[in-house]
Backbone as CSV, one residue per row, in Angstrom:
resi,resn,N_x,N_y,N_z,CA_x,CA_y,CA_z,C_x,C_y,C_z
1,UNK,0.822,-1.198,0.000,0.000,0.000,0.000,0.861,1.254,0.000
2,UNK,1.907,0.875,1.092,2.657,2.574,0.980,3.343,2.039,-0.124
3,UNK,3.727,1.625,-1.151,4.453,1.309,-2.833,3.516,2.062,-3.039
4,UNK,1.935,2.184,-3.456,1.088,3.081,-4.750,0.841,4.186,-4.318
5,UNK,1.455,4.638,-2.751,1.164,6.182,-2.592,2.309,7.034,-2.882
6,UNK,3.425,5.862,-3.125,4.630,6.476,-3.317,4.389,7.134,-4.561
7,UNK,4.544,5.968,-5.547,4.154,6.066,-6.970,2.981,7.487,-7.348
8,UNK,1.945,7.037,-6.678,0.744,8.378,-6.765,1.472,9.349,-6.630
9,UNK,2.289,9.667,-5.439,3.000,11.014,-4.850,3.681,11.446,-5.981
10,UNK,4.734,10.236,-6.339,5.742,10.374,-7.794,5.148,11.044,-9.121
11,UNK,3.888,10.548,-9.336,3.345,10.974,-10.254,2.549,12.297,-10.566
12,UNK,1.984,12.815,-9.323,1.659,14.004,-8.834,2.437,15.162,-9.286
13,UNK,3.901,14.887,-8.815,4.677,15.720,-8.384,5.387,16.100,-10.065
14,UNK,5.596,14.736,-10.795,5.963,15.031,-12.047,4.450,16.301,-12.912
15,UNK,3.343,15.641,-12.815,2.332,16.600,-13.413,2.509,18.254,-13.029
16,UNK,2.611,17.916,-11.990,2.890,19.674,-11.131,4.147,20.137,-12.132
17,UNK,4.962,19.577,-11.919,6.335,20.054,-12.863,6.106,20.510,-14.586
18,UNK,5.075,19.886,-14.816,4.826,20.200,-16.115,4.149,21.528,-16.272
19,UNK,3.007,21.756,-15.446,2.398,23.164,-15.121,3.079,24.582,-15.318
20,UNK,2.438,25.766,-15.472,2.715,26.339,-15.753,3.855,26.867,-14.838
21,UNK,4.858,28.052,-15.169,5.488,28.120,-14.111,5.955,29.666,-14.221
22,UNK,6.042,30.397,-13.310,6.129,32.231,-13.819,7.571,32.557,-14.507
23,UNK,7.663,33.509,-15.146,8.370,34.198,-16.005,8.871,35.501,-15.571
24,UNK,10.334,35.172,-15.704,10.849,37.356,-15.806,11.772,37.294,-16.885
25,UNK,11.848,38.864,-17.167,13.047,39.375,-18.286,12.599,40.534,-17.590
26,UNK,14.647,41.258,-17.719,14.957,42.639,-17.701,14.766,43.154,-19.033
27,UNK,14.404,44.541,-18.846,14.131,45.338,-20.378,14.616,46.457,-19.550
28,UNK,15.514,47.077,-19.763,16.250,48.363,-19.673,16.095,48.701,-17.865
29,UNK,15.716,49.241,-17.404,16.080,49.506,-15.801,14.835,49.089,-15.075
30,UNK,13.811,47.820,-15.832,12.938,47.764,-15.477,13.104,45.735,-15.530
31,UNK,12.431,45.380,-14.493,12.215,43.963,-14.207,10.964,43.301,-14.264
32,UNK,10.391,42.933,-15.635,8.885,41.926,-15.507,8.959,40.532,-15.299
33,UNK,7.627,40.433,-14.484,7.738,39.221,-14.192,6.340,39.076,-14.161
34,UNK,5.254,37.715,-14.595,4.424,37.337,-14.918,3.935,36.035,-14.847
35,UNK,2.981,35.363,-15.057,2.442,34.183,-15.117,1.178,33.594,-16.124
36,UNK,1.765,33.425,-17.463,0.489,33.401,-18.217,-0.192,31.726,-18.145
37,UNK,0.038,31.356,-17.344,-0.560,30.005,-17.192,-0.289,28.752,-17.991
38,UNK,0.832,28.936,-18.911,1.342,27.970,-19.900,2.783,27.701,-19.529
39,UNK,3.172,26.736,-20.051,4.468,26.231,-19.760,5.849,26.967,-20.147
40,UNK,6.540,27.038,-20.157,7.412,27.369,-21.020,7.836,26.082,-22.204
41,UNK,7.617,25.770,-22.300,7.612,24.863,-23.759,6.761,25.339,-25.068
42,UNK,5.401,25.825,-24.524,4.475,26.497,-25.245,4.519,27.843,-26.232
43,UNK,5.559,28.591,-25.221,6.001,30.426,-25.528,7.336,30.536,-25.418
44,UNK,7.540,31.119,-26.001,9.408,31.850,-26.363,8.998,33.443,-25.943
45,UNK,10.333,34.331,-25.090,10.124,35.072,-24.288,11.309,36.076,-25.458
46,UNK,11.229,37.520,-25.919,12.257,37.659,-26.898,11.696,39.688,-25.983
47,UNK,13.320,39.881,-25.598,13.361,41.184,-25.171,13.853,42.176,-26.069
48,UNK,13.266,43.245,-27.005,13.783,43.985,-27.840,14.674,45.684,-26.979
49,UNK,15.374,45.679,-28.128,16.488,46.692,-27.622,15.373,47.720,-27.513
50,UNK,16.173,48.627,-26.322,14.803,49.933,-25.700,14.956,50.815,-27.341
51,UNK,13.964,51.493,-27.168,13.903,52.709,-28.380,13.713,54.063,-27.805
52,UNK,14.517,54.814,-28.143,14.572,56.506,-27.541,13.880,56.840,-28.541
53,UNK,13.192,57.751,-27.823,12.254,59.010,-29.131,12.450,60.552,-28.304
54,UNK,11.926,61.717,-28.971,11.328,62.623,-28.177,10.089,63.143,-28.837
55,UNK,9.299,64.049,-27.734,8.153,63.998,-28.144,7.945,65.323,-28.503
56,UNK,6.947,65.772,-28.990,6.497,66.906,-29.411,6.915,68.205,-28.959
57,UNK,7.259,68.142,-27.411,7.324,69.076,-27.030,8.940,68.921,-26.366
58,UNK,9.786,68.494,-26.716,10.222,67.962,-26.638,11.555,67.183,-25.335
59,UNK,10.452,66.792,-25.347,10.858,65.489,-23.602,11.465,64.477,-24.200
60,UNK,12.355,63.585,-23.485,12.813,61.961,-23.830,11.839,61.366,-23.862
61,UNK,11.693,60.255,-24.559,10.811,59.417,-24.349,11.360,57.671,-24.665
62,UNK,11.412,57.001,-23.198,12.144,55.883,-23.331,10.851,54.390,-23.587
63,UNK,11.071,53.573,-24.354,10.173,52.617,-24.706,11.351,50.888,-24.490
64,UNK,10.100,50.154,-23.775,11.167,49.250,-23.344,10.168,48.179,-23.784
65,UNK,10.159,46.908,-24.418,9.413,45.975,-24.672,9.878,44.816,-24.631
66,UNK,9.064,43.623,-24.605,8.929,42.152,-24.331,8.002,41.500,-25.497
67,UNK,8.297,40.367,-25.790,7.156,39.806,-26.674,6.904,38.213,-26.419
68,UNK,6.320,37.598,-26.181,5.870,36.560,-25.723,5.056,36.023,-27.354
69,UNK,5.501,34.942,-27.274,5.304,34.250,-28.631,5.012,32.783,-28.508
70,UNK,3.716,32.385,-29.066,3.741,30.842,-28.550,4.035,30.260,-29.417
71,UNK,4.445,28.990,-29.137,4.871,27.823,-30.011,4.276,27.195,-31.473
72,UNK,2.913,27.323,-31.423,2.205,26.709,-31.747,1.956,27.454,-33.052
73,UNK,0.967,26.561,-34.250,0.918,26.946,-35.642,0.248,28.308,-35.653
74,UNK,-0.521,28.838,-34.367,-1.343,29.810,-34.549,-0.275,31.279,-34.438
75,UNK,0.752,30.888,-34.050,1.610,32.702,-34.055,1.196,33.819,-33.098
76,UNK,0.671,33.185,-32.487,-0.266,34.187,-31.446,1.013,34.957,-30.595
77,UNK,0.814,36.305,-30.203,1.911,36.707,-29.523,1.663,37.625,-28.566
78,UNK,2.199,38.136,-27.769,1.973,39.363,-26.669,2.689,40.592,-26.262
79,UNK,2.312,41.368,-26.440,3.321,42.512,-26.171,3.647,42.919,-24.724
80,UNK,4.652,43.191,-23.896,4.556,44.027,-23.012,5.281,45.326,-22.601
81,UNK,4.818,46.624,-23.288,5.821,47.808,-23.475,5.988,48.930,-22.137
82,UNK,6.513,49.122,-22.015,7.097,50.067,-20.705,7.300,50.869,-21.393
83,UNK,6.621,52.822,-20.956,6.965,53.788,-21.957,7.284,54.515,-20.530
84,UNK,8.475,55.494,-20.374,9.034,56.314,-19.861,9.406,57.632,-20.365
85,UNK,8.593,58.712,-19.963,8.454,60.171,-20.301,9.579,60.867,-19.046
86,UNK,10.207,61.157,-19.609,11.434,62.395,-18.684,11.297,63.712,-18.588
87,UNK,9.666,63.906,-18.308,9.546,64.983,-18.247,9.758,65.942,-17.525
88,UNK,10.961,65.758,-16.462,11.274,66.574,-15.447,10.164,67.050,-14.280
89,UNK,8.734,66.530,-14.406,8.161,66.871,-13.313,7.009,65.862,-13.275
90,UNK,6.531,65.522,-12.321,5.660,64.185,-11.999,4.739,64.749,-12.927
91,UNK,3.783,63.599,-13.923,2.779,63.551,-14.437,1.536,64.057,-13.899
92,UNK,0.145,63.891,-14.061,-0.951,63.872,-13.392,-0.908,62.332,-13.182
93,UNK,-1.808,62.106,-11.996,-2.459,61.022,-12.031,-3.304,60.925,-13.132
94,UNK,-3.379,59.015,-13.513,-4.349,59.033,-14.592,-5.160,57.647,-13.862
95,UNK,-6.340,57.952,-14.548,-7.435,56.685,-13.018,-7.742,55.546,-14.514
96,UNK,-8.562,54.687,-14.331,-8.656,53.535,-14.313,-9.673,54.265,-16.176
97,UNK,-10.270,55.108,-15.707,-11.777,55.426,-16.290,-10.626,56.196,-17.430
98,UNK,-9.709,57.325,-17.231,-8.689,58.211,-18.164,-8.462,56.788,-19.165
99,UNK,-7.968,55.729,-18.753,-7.215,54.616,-19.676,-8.522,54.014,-20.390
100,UNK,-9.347,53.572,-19.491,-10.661,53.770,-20.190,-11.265,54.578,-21.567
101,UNK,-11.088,56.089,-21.446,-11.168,56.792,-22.184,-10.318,56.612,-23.442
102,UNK,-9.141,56.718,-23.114,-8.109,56.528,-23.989,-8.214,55.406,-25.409
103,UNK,-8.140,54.233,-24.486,-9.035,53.083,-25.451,-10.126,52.743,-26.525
104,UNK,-11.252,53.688,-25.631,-12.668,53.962,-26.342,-11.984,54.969,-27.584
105,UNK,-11.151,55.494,-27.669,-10.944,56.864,-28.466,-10.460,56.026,-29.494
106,UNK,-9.357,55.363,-29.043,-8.484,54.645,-30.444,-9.571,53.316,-31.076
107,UNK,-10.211,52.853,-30.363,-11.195,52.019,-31.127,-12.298,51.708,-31.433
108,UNK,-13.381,52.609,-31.141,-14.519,52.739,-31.321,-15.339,53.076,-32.583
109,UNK,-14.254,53.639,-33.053,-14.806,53.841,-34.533,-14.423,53.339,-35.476
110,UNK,-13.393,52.392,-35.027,-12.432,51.486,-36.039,-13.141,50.773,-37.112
111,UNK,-13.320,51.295,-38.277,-14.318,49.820,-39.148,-13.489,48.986,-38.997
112,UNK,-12.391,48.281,-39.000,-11.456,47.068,-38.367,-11.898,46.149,-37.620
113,UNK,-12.931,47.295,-36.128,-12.888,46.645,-35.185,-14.298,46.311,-35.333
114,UNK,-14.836,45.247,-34.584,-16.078,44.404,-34.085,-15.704,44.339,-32.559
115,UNK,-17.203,44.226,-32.249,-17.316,43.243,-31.031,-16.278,44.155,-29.974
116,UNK,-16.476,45.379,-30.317,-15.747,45.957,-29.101,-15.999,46.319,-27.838
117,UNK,-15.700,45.875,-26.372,-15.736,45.958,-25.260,-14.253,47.005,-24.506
118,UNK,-14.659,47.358,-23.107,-14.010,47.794,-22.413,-14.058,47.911,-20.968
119,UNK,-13.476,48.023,-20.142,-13.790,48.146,-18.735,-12.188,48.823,-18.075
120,UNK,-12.441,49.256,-16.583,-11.764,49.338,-15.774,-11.113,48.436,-15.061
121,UNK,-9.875,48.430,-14.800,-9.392,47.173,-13.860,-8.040,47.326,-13.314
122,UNK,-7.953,46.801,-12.198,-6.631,46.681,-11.261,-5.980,46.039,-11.918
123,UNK,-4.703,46.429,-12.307,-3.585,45.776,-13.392,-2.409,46.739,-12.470
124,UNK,-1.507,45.093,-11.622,0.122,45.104,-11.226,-0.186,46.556,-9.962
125,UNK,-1.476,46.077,-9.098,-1.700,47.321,-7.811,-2.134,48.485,-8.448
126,UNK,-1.899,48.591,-9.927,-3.078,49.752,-10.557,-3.625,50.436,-11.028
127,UNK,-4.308,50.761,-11.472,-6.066,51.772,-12.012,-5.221,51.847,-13.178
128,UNK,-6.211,50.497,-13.987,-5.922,50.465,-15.383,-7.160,50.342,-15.779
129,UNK,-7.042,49.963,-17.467,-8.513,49.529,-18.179,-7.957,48.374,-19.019
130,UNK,-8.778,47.626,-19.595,-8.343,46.930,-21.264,-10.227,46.792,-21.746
131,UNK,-9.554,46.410,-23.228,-9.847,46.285,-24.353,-9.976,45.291,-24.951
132,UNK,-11.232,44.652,-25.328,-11.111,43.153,-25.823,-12.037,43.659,-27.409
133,UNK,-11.581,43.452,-28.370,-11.989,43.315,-30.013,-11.750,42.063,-30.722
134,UNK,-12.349,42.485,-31.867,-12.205,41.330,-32.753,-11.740,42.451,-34.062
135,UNK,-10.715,41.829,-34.952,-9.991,43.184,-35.473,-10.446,41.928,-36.884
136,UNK,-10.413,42.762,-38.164,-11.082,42.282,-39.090,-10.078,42.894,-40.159
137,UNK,-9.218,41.648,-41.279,-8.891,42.035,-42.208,-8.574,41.188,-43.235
138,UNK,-8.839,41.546,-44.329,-9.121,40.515,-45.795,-9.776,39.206,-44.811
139,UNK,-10.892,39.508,-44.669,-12.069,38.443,-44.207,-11.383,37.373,-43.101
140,UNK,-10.114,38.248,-42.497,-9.881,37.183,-41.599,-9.635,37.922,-40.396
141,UNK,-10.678,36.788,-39.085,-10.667,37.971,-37.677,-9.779,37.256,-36.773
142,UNK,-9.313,38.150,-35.742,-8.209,38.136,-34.806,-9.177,38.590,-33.623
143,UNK,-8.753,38.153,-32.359,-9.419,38.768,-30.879,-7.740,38.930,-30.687
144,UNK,-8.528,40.018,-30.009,-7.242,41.098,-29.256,-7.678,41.964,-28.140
145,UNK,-6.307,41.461,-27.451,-6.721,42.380,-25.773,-5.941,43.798,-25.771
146,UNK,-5.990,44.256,-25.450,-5.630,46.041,-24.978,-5.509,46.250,-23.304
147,UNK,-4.253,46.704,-23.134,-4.648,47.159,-21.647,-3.838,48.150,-21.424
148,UNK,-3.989,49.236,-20.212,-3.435,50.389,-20.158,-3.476,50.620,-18.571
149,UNK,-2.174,50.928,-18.355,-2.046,51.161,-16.510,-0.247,52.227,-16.431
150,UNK,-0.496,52.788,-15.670,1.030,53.692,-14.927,1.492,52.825,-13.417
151,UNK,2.727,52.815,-13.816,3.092,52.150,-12.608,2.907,52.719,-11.622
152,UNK,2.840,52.204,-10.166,2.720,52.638,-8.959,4.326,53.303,-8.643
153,UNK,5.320,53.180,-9.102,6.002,53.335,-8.705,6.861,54.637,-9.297
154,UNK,6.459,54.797,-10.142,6.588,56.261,-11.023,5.337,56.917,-11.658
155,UNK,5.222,58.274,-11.934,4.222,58.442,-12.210,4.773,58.647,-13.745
156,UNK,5.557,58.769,-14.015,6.012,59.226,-15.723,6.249,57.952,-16.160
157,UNK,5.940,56.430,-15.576,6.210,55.439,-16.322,4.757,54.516,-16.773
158,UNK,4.073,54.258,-17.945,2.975,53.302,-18.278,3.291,51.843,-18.420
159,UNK,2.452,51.158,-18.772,2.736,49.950,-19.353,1.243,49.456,-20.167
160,UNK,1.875,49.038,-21.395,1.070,49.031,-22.353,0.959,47.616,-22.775
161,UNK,-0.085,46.798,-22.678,-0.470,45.209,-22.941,-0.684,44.775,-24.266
162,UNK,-0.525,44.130,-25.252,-1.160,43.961,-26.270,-1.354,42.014,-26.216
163,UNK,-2.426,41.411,-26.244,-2.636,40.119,-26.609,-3.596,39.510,-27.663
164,UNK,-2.957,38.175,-28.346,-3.555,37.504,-28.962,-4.114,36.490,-28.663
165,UNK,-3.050,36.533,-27.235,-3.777,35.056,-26.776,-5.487,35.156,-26.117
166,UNK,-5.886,33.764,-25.880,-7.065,33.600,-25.981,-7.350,34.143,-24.411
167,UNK,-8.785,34.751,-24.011,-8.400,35.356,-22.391,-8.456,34.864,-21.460
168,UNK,-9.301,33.872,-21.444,-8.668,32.248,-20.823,-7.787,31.081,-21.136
169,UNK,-7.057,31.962,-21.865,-5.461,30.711,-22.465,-4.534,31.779,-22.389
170,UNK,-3.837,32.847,-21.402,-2.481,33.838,-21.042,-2.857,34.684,-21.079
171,UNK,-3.939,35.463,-21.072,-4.034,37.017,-21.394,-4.718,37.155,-20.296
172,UNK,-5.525,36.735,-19.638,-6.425,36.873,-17.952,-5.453,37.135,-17.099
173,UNK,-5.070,35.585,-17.484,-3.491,35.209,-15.968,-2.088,36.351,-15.838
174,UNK,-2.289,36.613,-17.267,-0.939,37.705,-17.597,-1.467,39.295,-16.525
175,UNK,-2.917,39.362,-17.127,-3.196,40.897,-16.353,-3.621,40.464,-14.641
176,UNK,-3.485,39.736,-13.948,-3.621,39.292,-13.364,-2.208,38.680,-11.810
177,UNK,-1.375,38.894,-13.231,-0.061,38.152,-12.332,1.216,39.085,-12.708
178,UNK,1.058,39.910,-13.995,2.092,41.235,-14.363,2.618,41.736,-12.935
179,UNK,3.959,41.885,-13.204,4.057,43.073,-12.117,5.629,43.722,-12.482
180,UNK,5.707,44.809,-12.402,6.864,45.379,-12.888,7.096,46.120,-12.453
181,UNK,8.817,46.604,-11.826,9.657,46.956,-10.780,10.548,47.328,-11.881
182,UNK,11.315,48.513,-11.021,12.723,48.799,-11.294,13.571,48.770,-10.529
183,UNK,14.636,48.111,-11.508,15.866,47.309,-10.771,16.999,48.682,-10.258
């Protein structure tokens, strides 16, 4: 009897191992780390070099990104961009409903888009929104998530979501388990 609880235990413990298991990459002075509920066998993790811009008026503007890419025939992929404004003086606060806004603006009128939704939501401690569509081109549709939040920890720093994945297959668990620090 204690032989098949061993075995049970043995076997348990291998399944657990297969499970999903969380994820980080550094992207420029910033540390993500996440959990999209898939294995790493499933997704390849690919950190692109930061991109400097300035902006209109003219401030630095530092952009730091991640892309999450799954394995599989479908190409499905995920963005995760860190944008940093040097604007020499703290931002405004922006609330849950501003990112909200923001969203509704860029896609509401999209003939592209279908099936467009939005809401408010706690994303990485906070006051974000996303965006769930169905994006439409040469008769072939895509669902895509959107999400929009400023870190708690700077006010001149955002982070910007983009997913393909399905929102109960990495894109739930991702807004859900994101969290990003500077190192």
């Amino acid at each position: 009897m204690k032989m098949v609880a061993l075995i049970s235990a043995a076997i348990v413990c291998l399944q657990i191992a297969a499970f999903a298991v969380p994820d980080s990459a550094a992207t420029g002075p910033y540390n993500v780390s996440f959990d999209i509920g898939l294995t790493h066998d499933d997704y390849y993790l690919t950190v692109s070099d930061p991109m400097e811009t300035e902006t209109l008026g003219g401030d630095k503007r530092m952009e730091y990104s991640l892309y999450i890419r799954d394995n599989s025939s479908l190409n499905r992929f995920m963005m995760i961009k860190i944008k940093h404004l040097d604007a020499g003086k703290d931002l405004p606060i922006v609330t849950g409903s501003d990112w909200k806004y923001i969203l509704d603006s860029a896609y509401e009128n999209d003939p592209a888009v279908i099936n467009y939704f939005s809401d408010t939501r706690t994303i990485d401690s906070a006051d974000g929104a996303v965006a769930s569509m169905t994006h439409v081109e040469d008769s072939k549709t895509t669902d895509i998530y959107h999400a929009l939040y400023k870190t708690v920890f700077d006010s001149n720093s955002s982070v910007e979501i983009f997913s393909e994945f399905p929102w109960d297959g990495g894109t739930l668990q991702l807004l859900k388990t994101i969290h990003v620090e500077k190192i």
